[in-house]
C-alpha atoms as one frame of an Amber mdcrd trajectory, in Angstrom:
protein
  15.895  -3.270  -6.437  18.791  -1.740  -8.157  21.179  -3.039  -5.328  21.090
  -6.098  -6.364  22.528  -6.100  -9.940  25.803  -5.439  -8.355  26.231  -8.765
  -6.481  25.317 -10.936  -9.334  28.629  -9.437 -11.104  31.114 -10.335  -8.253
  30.528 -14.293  -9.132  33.227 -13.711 -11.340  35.368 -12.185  -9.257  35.371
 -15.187  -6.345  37.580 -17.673  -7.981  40.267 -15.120  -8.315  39.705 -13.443
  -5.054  40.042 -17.106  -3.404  43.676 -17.833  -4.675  45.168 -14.981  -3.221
  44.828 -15.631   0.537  42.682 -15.856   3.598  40.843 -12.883   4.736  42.180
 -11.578   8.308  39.728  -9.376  10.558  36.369 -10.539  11.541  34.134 -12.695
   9.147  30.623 -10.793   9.263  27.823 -12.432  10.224  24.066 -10.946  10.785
  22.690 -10.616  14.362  19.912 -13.366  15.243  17.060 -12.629  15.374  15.317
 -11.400  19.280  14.203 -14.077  21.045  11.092 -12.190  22.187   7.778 -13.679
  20.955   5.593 -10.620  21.871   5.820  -7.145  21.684   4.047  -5.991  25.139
   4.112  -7.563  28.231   0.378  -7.870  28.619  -1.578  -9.999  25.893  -3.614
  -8.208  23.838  -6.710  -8.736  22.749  -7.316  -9.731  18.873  -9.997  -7.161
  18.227 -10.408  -3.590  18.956 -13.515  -2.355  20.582 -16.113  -1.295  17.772
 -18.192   1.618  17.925 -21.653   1.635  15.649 -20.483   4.322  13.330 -18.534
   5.187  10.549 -14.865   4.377  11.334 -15.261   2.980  14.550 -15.133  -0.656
  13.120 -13.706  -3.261  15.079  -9.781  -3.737  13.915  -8.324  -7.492  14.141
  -4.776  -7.670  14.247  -3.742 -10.542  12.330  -0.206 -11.739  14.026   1.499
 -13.269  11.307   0.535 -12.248   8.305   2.670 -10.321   5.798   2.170  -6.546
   5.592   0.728  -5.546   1.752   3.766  -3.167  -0.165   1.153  -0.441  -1.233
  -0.447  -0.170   2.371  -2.035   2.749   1.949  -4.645   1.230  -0.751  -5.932
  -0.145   2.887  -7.729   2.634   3.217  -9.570   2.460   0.071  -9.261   6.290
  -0.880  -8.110   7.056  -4.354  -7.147  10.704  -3.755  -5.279   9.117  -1.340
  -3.378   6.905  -3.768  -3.003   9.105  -6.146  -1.220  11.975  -3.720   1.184
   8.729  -2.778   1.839   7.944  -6.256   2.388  11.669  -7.121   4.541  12.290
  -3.917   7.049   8.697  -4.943   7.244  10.115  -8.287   8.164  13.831  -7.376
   9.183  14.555  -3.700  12.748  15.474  -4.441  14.589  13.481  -1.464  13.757
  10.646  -3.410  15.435  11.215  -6.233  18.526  12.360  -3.818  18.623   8.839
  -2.339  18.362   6.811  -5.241  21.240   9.581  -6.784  23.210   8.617  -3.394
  22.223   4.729  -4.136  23.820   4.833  -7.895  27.081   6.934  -6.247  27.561
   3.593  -3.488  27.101   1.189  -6.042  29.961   2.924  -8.498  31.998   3.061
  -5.350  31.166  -0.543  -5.035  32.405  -1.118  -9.137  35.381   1.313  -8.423
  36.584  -1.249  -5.813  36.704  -3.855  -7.615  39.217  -2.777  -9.471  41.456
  -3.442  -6.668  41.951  -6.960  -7.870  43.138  -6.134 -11.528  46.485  -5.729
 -12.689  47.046  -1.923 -13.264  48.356  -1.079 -16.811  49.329   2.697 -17.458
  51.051   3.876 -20.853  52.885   6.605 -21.161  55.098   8.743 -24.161  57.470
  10.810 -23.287  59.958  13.170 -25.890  62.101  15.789 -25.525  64.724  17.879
 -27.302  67.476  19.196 -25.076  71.072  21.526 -26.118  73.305  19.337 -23.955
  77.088  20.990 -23.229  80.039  19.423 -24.424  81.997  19.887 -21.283  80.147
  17.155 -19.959  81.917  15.147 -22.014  85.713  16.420 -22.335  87.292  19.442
 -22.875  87.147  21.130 -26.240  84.150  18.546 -26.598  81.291  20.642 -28.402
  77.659  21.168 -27.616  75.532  19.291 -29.367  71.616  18.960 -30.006  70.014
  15.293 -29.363  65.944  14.350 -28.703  65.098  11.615 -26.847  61.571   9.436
 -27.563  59.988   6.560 -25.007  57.480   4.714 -24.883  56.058   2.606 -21.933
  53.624   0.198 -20.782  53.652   0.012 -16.682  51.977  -2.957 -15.445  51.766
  -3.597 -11.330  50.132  -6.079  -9.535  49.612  -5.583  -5.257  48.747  -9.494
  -4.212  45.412  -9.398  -1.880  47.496 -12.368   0.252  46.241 -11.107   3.886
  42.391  -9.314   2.232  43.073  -5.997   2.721  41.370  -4.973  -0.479  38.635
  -7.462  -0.111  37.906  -6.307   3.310  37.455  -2.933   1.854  35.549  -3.857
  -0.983  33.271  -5.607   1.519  33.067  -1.937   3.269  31.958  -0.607   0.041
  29.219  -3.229  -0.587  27.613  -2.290   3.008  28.010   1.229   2.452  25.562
   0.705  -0.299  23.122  -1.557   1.247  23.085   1.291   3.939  22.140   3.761
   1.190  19.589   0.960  -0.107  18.181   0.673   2.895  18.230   4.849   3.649
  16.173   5.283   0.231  13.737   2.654   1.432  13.537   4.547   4.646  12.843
   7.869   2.263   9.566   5.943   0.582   8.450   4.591   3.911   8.827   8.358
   5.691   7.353   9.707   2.866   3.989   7.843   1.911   3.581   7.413   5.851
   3.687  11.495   6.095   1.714  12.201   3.319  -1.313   9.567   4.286  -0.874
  11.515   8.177  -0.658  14.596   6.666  -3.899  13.637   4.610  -5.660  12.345
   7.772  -4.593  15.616   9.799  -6.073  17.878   6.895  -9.482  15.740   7.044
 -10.207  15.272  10.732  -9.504  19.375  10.434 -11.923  20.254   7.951 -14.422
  18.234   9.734 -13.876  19.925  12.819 -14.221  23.343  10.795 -17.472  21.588
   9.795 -18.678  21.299  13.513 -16.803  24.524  14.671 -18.592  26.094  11.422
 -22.085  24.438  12.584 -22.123  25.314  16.112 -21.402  28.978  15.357 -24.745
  28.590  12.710 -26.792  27.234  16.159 -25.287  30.330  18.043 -26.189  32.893
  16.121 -29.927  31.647  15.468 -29.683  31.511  19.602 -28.815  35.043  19.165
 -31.175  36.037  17.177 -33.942  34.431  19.681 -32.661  36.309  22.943 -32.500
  39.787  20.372 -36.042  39.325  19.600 -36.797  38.342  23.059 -34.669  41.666
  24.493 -36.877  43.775  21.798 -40.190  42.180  23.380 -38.591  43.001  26.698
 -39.268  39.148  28.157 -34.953  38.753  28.308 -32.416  41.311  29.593 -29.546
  43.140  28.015 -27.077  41.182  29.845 -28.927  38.198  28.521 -27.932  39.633
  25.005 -24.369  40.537  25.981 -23.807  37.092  27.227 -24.811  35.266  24.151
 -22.810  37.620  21.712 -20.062  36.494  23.922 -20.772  32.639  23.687 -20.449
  33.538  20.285 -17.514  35.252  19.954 -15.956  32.367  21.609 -16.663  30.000
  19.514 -15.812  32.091  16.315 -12.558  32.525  17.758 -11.614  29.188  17.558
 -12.119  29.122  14.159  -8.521  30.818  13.048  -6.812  28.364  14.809  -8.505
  25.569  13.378  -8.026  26.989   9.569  -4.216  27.678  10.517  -4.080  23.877
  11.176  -5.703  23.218   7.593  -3.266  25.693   5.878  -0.316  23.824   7.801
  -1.325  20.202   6.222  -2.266  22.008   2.879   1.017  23.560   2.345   2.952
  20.201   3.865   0.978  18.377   1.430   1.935  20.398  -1.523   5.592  19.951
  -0.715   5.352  16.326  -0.053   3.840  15.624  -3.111   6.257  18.096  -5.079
   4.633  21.137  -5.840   4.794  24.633  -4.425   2.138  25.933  -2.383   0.720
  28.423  -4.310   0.040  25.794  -7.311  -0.825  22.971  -5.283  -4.725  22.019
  -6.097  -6.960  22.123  -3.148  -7.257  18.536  -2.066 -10.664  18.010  -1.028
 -10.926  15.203   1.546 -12.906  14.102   4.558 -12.273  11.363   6.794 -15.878
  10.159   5.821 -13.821   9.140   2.321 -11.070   7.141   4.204 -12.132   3.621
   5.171 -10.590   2.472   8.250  -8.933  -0.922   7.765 -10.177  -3.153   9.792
  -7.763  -6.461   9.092  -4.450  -4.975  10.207  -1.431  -7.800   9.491   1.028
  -7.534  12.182   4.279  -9.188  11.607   5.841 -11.728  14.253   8.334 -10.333
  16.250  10.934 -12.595  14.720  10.601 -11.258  11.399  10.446  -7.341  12.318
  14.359  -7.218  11.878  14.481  -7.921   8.356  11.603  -5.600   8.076  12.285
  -2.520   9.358  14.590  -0.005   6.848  16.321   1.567   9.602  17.656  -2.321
  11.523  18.581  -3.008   8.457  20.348   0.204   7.508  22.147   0.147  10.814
  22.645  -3.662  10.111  24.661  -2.273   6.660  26.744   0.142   9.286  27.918
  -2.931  11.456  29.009  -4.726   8.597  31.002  -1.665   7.351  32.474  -1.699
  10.892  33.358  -5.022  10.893  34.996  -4.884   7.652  37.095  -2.066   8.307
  38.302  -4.267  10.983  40.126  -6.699   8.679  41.409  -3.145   6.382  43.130
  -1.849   9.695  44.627  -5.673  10.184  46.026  -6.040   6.936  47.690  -3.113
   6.861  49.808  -4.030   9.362  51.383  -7.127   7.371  53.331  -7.286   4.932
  52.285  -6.450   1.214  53.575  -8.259  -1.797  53.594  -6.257  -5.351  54.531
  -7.243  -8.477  55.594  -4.660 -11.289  57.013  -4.796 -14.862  57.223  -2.131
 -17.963  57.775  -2.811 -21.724  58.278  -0.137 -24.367  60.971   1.536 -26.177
  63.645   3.819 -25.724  65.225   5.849 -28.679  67.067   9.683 -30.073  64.812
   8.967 -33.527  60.985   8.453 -33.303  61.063   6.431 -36.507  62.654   3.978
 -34.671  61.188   3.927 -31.736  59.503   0.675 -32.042  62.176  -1.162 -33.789
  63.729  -3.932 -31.904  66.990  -2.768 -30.955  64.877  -0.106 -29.525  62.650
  -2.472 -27.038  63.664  -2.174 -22.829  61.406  -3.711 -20.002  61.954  -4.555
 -16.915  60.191  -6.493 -13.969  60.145  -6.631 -10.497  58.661  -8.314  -7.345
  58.802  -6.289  -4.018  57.552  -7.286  -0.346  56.834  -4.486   1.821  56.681
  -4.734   5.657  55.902  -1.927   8.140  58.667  -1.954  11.290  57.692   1.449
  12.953  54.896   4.090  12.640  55.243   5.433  15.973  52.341   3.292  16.995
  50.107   4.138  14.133  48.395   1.505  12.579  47.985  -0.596  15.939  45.984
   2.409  17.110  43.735   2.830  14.095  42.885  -1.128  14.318  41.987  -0.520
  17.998  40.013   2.252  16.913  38.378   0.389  13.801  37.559  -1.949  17.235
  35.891   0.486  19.162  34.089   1.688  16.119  32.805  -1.407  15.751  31.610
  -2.270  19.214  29.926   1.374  18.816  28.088   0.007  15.864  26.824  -3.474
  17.603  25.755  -0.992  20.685  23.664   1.347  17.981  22.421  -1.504  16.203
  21.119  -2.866  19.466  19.438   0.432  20.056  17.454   0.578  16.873  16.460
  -2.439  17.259  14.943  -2.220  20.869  13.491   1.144  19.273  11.564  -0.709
  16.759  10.288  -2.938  19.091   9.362  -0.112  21.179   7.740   1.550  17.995
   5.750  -1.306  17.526   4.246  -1.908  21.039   3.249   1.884  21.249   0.938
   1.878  18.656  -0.855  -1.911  19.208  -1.662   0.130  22.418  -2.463   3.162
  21.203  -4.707   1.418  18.424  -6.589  -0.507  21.632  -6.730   2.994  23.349
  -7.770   4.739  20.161 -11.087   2.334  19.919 -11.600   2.884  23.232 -11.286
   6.479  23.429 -13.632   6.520  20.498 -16.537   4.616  21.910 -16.174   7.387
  24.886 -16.214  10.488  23.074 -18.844   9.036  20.806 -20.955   8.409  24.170
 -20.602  11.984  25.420 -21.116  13.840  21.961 -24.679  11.890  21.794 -25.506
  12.632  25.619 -24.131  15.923  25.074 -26.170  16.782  21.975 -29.485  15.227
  24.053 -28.664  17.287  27.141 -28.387  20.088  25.219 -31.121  20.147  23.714
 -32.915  18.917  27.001 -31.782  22.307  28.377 -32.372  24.575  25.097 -36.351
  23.577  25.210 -36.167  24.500  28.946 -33.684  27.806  28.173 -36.786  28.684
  25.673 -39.446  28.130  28.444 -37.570  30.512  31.018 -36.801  27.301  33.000
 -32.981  27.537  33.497 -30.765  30.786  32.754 -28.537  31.717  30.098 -25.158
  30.256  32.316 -26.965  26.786  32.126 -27.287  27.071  28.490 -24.004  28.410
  27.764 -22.422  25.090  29.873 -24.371  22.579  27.752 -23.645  24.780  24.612
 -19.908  24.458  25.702 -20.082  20.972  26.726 -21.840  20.066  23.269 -18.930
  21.623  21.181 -16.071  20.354  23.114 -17.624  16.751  23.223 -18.098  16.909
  18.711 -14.570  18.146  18.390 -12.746  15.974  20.953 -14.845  12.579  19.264
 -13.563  14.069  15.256  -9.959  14.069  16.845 -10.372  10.815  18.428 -11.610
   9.227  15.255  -8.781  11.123  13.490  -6.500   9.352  15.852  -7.709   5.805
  15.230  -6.600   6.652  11.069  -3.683   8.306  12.036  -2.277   5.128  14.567
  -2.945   2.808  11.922  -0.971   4.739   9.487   1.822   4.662  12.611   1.294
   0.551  12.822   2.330  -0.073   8.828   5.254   2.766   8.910   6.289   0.574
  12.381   6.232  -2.975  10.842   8.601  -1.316   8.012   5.770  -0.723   5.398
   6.354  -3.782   3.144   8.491  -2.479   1.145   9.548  -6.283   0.420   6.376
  -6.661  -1.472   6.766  -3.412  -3.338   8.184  -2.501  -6.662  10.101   0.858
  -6.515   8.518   3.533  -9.115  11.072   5.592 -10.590  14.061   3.619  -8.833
  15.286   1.937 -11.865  18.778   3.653 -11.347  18.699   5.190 -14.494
């Protein structure tokens, strides 16, 4: 990562730093680590519950293990990697991090410069009518130019580490923006793989939607014919077109979705909708992982982009601390010129022409009104609101976590149930079509199983949608390894 260039350079810088005083404010250290050793209260067990059919595998959480950079190659879908790739390479808040990431780090170089001396050169000539009166009475006017030429050199001594306390602000700022852009990559490859998911589970609900209208209107066709042979009644008809109906109508809704994750998709991956190529994927071409790493709770910290962004923040905090301190002692500068000072130009670097000067100068604020001892209470306060929203994320994260190890039990669960009532669903219903066709039952008996049947196929494809979907949420939870990752595109250049 690109951040780290920068910290290599200051090694130079430390000797020189180190003679000119301590460091007042705060010396910044990282939280510890939680002490928790779980993330829920209840144990949970190792395996999922595993349905006999595709994508209702068994998952094993294996605490412990480190989380894979590319994640998403868990699924084993290529048009899955290659909308990822496509979406790292050209979803345009990428590029505006890593643009924000190479601002903080010049910030970061700008800083530095704090602990040179500061040279400035400067010429200066002029031609001037200057009035003899000055001078005397009767004493004529008279033309004269005047020609300098300066070096200014000043020196402010870092004696209490004002300017290293800032510089140390500028270094956090830009692990914060680090941190933000690896936030970006895990946001984005965690929305497109959902948004992925979202448009397959869809189109395979179209699919059943899209089938069950096909098995209505060959039941309509059946009562028609029966209606024209006068063995069923018009209402009989009537009823059916409206079982029909019902189901069709369910059908907008359902492409609407499809459109939605279409058009997100096409954005996401940096295109605009209209020249987006239809992405044609099922969630019959996703494999569901089934070995799921799940980092300790110990390590999560480190891991997550968002601790350690806020992590960056408290830092900052911390160091602006120390800035608000040292400005309230005194300040020791050092400053000196050299150059020449002449009325002809050709000599204006001849020796009778040289002046410099240098001086040493201690500076000590006695009254501000209260000024700076209220900004170093507030850089306080600032601080303890940093440690509080640090604390925050990081009980968040933990949160985060625990949600979906649940949800992913839940999910395997819920499966296995929905799975059960689409296959007693389909054999009731067609249990009760064979006795619809004998004149055994009436048309409201058939219309419940014919109801029952469709809500039970499109509540199990949403259920297995949400098993793909929660494992996506696990890896974007345990930070998405971006430790283990090498950055396409973020070479700073």
């Amino acid at each position: 990562m690109i951040w780290i260039t920068w910290i290599r350079k200051r090694a130079a810088l430390g000797a020189a730093l180190a003679l000119t005083g301590c460091a007042v404010g705060p010396n910044f250290r990282s939280p510890p680590a939680p002490g928790t050793t779980a993330y829920t209260a209840e144990t949970l067990p190792a395996t999922t519950q595993e349905t006999h059919v595709a994508g209702g595998e068994a998952q094993h959480f294996q605490f412990g293990r480190d989380l894979p950079g590319e994640w998403w190659t868990l699924f084993d879908s290529g048009r899955l990697n290659a909308l990822i790739e496509q979406a790292m390479h050209h979803y345009p808040d990428i590029a505006a991090q890593q643009a924000a990431l190479r601002a903080a780090l010049e910030d970061v170089r700008a800083g530095q410069g704090a602990f040179a001396p500061q040279l400035q050169g400067s010429v200066y000539a002029s031609r001037e009518k200057v009035s003899g009166a000055s001078y005397g009475p009767g004493f004529p006017a008279f033309l004269t130019s005047i020609y300098q030429a300066n070096v200014n050199v000043s020196y402010a001594f870092d004696v209490f580490g004002g300017e290293r306390r800032a510089l140390e602000g500028l270094e956090a700022q830009a692990s914060n923006q680090n941190f933000k852009l690896e936030a970006s990559y895990l946001t984005l490859t965690s929305n497109v793989a959902s948004s992925a998911i979202q448009l397959a589970a869809v189109r395979d609900q179209i699919t059943a939607t899209v089938d069950i209208v096909a098995l209505e209107e060959r039941q309509l066709a059946l009562i028609t014919r029966q209606f024209e042979l006068g063995s069923r009644t018009r209402a009989d008809v009537l009823q059916q077109q409206s079982n029909l109906a019902s189901i069709r109508a369910t059908l907008p809704g359902l492409e609407q979705q499809r459109a939605v994750a279409e058009h997100q998709l096409a954005v996401l991956t940096g295109q605009f909708p209209h020249d987006a190529a239809r992405i044609e994927l099922q969630l019959a071409d996703l494999k569901l992982p089934q070995d799921l790493p799940v980092s300790l709770p110990s390590a999560l910290v480190a891991q997550r982009p968002d601790v350690r962004a806020q992590e960056a923040q408290l830092r900052q905090a911390s160091a602006m601390v120390g800035v608000a301190t040292a400005r309230m002692l005194p300040q020791l500068t050092l400053t000196g010129s050299f150059g020449g000072d002449t009325l002809h130009i050709s000599t204006l670097f001849a020796p009778g022409s040289n002046a410099w000067d240098i001086a040493g100068s201690i500076t000590q604020p006695l009254f501000q009104g209260g000024t700076l001892r209220a900004r170093r209470r507030a850089a306080i306060a600032a601080y303890q609101q940093a440690a509080a929203n640090y604390q925050l994320t990081v009980l968040q994260a933990f949160q985060n976590v625990a949600d979906t190890l649940t949800a992913l039990q839940h999910d395997a669960e819920a499966l296995k149930a929905e799975f059960d009532a689409v296959t007693a669903a389909s054999e009731s219903l067609d249990f009760i079509q064979r006795q619809y066709d004998d004149g055994a039952v009436d048309s409201v008996t058939l219309l419940t199983a014919q109801l029952s049947y469709q809500q039970a196929r499109i509540a199990y494809v949403r259920a297995l949608g949400s098993r793909y979907t929660d494992t996506v949420t696990l890896f974007q939870a345990l930070g998405g390894g971006w430790w283990n990752r090498s950055d396409p595109g973020a070479d700073g250049s």
